[in-house]
N, C-alpha and C positions, 0 to 999 in steps of 0.2 A: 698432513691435511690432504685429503683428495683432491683431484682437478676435476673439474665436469667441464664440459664442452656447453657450446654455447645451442639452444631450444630454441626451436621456434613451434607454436602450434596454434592452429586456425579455430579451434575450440576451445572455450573457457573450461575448468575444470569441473563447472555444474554454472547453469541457469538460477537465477534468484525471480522468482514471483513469476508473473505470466509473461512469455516473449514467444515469437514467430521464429521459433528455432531453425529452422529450415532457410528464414535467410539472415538468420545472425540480428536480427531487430530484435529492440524491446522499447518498449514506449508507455506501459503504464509506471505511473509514480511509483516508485522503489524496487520496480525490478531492475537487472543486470545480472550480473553474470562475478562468478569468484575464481579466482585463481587461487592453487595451491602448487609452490614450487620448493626447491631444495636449493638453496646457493645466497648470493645477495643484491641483485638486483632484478628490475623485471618494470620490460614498458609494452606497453597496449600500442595499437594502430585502429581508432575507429572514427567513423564517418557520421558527421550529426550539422543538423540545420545552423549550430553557432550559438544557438539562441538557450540553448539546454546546460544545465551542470547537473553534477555526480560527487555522492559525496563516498571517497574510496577511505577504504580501511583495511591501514596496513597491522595486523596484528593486534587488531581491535582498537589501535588508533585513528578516529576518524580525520578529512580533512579535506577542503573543498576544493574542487576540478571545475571547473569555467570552460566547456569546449569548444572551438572553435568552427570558422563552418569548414565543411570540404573533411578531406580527407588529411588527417596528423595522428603523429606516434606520439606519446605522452607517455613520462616517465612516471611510473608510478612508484617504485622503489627504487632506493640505491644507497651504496655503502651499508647494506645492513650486517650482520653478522650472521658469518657463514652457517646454516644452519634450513631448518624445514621454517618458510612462512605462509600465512594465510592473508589473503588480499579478497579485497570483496567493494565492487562497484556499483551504485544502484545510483538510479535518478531522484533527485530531490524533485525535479520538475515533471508536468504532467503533459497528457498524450497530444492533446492538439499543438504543441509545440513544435511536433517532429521529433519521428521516431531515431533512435541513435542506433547505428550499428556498427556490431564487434566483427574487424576483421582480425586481428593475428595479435597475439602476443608474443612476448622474448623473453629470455631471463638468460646471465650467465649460467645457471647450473641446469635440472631439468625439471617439469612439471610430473606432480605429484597425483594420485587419485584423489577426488574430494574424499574432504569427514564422512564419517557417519550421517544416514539424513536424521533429519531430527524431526518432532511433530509442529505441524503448520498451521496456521494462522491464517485466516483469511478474512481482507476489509473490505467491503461493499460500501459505498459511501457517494457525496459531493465533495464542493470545494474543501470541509472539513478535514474529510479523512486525507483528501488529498495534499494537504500544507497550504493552504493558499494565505500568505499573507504573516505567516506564523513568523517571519524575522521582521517583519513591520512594524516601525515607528511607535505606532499609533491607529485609530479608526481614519483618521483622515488620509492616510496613503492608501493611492489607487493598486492593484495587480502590477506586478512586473513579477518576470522570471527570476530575479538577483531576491526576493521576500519569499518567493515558492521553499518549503523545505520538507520535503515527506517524510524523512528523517526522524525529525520532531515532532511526529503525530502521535495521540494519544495511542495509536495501534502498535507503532514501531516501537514506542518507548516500552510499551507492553509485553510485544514480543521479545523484546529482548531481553528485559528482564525475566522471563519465565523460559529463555533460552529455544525459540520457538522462529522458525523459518515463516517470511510472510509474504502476501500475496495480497496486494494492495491494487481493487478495479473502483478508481474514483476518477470520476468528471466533477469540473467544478460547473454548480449550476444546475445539475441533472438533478432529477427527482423521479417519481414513479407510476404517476398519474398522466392517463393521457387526456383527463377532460380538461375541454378549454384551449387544447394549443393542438400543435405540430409537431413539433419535436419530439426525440428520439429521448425513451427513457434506458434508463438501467437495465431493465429486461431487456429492449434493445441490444446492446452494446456490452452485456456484459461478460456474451463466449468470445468478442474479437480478441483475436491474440496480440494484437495490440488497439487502441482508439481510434488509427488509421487504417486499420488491416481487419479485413472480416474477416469470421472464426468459425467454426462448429460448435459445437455443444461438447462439453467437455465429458471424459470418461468419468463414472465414478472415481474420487481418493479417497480410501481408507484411512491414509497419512493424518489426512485434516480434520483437530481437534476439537476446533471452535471456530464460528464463524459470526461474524460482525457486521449487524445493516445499522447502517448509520443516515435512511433515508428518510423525507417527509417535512426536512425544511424547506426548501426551493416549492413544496407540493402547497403548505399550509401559510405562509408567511405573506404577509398583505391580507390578511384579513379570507383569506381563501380557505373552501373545506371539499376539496373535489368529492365525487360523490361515488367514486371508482376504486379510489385509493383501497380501499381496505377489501375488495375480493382481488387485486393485482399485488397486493399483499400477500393475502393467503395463495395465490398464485404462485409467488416468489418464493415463499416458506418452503410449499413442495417442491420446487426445482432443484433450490438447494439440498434439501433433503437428500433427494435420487441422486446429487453431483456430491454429497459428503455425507454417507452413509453415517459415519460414528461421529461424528461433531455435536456438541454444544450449539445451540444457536443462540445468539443475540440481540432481539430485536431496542435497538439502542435508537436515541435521542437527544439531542443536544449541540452544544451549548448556547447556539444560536435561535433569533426568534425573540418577539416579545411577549409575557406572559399568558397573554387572551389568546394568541395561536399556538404557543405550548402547548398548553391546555386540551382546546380540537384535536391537534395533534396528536396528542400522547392516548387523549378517548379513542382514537381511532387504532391508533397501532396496538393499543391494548384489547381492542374486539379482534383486531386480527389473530393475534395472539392466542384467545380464548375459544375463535372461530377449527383457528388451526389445531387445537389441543381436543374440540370435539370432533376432529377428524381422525386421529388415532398420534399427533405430533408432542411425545413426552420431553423433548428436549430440547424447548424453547421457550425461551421466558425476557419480558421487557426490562430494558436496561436505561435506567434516566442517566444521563450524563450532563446533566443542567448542574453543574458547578458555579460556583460565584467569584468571576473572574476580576481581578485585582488589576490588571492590565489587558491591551487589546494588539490583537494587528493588525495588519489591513483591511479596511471595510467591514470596522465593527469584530474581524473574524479573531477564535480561539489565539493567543498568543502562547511562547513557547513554556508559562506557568501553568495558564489553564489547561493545555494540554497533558501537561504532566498529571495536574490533577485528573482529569478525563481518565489518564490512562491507569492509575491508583484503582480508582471503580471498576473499570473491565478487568485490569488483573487479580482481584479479589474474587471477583465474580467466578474468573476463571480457573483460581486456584479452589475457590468452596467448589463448582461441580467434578472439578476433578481429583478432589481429594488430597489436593497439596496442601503446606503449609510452611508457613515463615521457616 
């Protein structure tokens, strides 16, 4: 059996979804960072508010990380067999939390080149896409980071199943519309390289296949129909467009809301939809994600069933445009 000497390196093997690479941050919901090394064990050293977990997966086994505040080494493997592993870190929790960052990994043996990349995924969303509440009780528990699980979101469970890298920009609470308030929508906020850290405008990806707006609850609910919403829509449409040349787009809906502002809702993103298709945009189409949820999580929100079913709908969807099948 070979000996390796013991690794250390200040870079993860590749980045997972959006982060501030340049200072080792990541801070939207399910990004991080993957290790790939050659030996049998391997621990991180990263720096996070305390208030944040990660759910790491050693060899496609996942399993949850609690971090603490300040600066700690965490084991993330050990006693495994001698051999090549794949390890992969992302946050369950989301950006206003406090961004986490990766200083230095170790393993007994040495660090390997990532996989092959593979075609990507991209969630635009609120609290939905983001996990909010998705290991919760019940409607009656409030928010807390220990219920947040990005993990489990109709997107993730999606992408994994159709073996698709993802890239998850969800605020919980954001919507798209600026009439009536102050606050910062999704257009806003959604080239920061992380929710704490402002960003540019991203280059076009080729890479990315399909992308997913999951926006217009936070905008319609309460009895509300801003009167904006659907040309900051078709706004949005072309953005994406320019920033994902070959993707599928999604404009999705669901599962929250009660009927009568579904309704509004779904009229409206569906003019978007048909506004942007008389503009020359063939590869965009509404996606209802209004499932009939058997249990709930927090505040009302998608539970870790209806998400599943959520994500059944997009991955259909996204196997019919691209020609997959069972």
């Amino acid at each position: 059996m070979p000996a390796f000497a013991a690794e250390t390196t200040e870079r993860p093997s590749k980045w997972i979804g959006r982060v501030a690479a340049d200072d080792a941050a990541f801070g939207w919901p399910g990004s991080g960072f993957a290790l790939r090394f050659e030996g049998r064990s391997l621990s991180v050293t990263l720096v996070d508010t305390g208030k944040n977990s990660l759910v790491i997966e050693v060899d496609g086994v996942p399993q949850r990380l609690d971090l603490q505040a300040g600066k700690h080494q965490y084991q993330l493997a050990d006693g495994l067999q001698q051999g090549v592993h794949d390890v992969r870190a992302t946050r369950r929790t989301e950006g206003w939390i406090g961004d986490t960052i990766f200083v230095s990994a170790e393993t007994d043996g040495s660090f390997l080149p990532p996989s092959a990349p593979r075609d990507e995924l991209v969630a635009i969303g609120d609290s939905i896409t983001a996990g909010y509440g998705v290991e919760g009780v019940g409607p009656g528990c409030k928010f807390s980071p220990e219920t947040e699980n990005q993990y489990l979101t109709y997107t993730a469970v999606a992408a994994r199943s159709l073996g698709m890298e993802l890239t998850t920009l969800a605020v919980s609470g954001i919507g798209l519309s600026h009439a009536g308030k102050g606050t910062k929508t999704m257009a806003d906020v959604m080239d920061d390289v992380t929710p704490l850290r402002h960003g540019a405008p991203s280059a076009p990806n080729e890479r990315v296949s399909a992308v997913v707006i999951n926006l217009g609850t936070n905008d319609f609910s309460g009895n509300k129909n801003p009167s904006d919403f659907v040309d900051e829509y078709v706004k949005l449409v072309a953005r994406l467009r320019h920033q994902f040349p070959k993707a599928y787009l999604y404009a999705a809906l669901g599962p929250m809301m009660s009927q009568k502002d579904f309704d509004v809702a779904e009229k409206a993103i569906e003019l978007a939809v048909q506004t942007s298709a008389a503009k020359g945009e063939n590869r965009l189409r509404y996606l209802n994600l209004r499932v009939k949820p058997t249990d709930f999580g927090c505040d009302w929100h998608p539970s870790r069933s209806t998400n599943a079913a959520m994500a059944t709908v997009l991955e259909q969807a996204i196997k019919a445009d691209r020609g997959l099948h069972d």
